[in-house]
Structures are given as C-alpha cells and as structure tokens.
N, C-alpha and C positions, 0 to 999 in steps of 0.2 A: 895300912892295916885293913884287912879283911872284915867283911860283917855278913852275920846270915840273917836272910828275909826267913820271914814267920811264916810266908807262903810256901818257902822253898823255892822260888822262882823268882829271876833276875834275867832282863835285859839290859843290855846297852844304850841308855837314851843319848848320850855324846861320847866322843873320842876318849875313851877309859873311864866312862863316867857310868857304873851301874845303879841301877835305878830296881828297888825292892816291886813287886807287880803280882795280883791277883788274877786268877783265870777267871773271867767274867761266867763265858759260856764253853761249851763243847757241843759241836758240830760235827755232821757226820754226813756227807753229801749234801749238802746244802739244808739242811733239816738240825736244830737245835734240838738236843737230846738231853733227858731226864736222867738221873743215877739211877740204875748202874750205869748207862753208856753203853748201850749194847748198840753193837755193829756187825758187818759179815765181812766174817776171819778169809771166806774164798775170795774174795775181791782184794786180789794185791795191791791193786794199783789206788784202792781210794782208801784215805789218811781220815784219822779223824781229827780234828782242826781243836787244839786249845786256847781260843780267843782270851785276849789278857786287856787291864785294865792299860797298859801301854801302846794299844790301838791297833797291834800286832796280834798275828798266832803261833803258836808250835805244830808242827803234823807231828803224830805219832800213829803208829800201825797200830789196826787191828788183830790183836790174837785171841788165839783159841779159847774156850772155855776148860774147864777139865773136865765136862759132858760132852766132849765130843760133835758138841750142834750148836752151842751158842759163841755170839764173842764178843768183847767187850773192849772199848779201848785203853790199850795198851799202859800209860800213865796218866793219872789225874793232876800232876802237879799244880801247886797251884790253887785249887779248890777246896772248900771245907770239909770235904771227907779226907783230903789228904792230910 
C-alpha cells in the first residue's frame, strides 16, 4: 500500500524501498540560494539542484518569471514553502 510524505518528496533508499525526504538546500551553480530561488531562465544548460535530506539532489530548470526578466527555480518540492 502506498503512503504520501508530508514533503511531497520520496527517494528510493533500496530496491523498492521508498524512503519520505526533506529538501535540505537549493543550489544554483554551485551557490546556496534564499527563497524565492531566483536563477537565469537564459542559461539552459544550468539546473538548479534540490539537495534532500537523503544525501542526494533533483535538477530542475530554471523558468521564466511572468516579468519577463527574472527566474526562479522551477519546483520547490520538498521545502517549507511547498
């Protein structure tokens, strides 16, 4: 039977074995970032890293602002604003 983390975030710590997990930090070229997470949307190529208390991270992309000039990354899962 299934269960949901309160995080909303779940890795895999063994073979079908998920493990509930907190985003510790959020990174964004190598620089630990404050909420909101702002990042640039033009750099395709760099993720912003959701470091979790499972010693692991998630990349998710940077998007757009709805102004046109800023950006922010993409999902918080995980953290206490989510």
């Amino acid at each position: 039977m299934g269960q949901a983390c309160k995080s909303g975030l779940a890795f895999e710590s063994s073979s079908g074995v998920a493990e509930c997990v907190e985003t510790e930090s959020i990174k964004y070229k190598g620089s630990k970032l404050k909420s909101p997470y702002e990042c640039d949307p033009t750099n395709t190529s760099a993720y912003c890293e959701l470091h979790h208390s499972g010693g692991s991270y998630l990349e998710v992309p940077c998007e757009c602002a709805l102004d046109g000039n800023n950006g922010y990354c993409s999902s918080i899962i995980g953290t206490k604003e989510y």
